[in-house]
C-alpha positions, 0 to 999 in steps of 0.5 A: 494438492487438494483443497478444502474449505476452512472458516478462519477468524479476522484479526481485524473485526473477529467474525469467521469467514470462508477461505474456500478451496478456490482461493486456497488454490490460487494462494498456492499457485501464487505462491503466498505462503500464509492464509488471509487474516482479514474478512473480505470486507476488512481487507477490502475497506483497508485496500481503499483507505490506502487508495483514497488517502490524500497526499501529503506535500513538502513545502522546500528551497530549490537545491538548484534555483532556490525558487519555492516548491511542493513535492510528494514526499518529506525530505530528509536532507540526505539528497537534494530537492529540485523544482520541476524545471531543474529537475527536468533539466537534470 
């Protein structure tokens, strides 16, 4: 297959950037079916907004113990939450 350089528009900040026949080929290798939406510097500051987030953590009752406990995640009551401990020993 044969490549060629293409300007495309970011959705994101609207300036023009080069999808050259390099990431193109490796776009088909990869099998991604679609071409980038976003600038480098847009798909790049998006990628370190979600790397550098901070986690948010849940303040819950032991299932098991009942003891008080902060986990990464907001339960939604379907499943129970363990502290550590007893959900080491699970």
């Amino acid at each position: 297959m044969v490549f060629s350089d293409q300007w495309l528009v970011c959705v994101e900040c609207g300036r023009q950037f080069l999808w050259d026949a390099g990431e193109q080929a490796w776009y088909y290798g990869n099998k991604l079916e679609h071409p980038p939406k976003h600038c480098k510097d847009c798909r790049d500051r998006r990628r370190d907004q979600r790397h550098s987030a901070t986690r948010q953590y849940s303040r819950v009752n032991c299932e098991r113990c009942g003891n008080l406990t902060f986990v990464p995640f907001v339960p939604h009551g379907i499943k129970p939450v363990y502290c550590r401990p007893c959900l080491m020993q699970a």
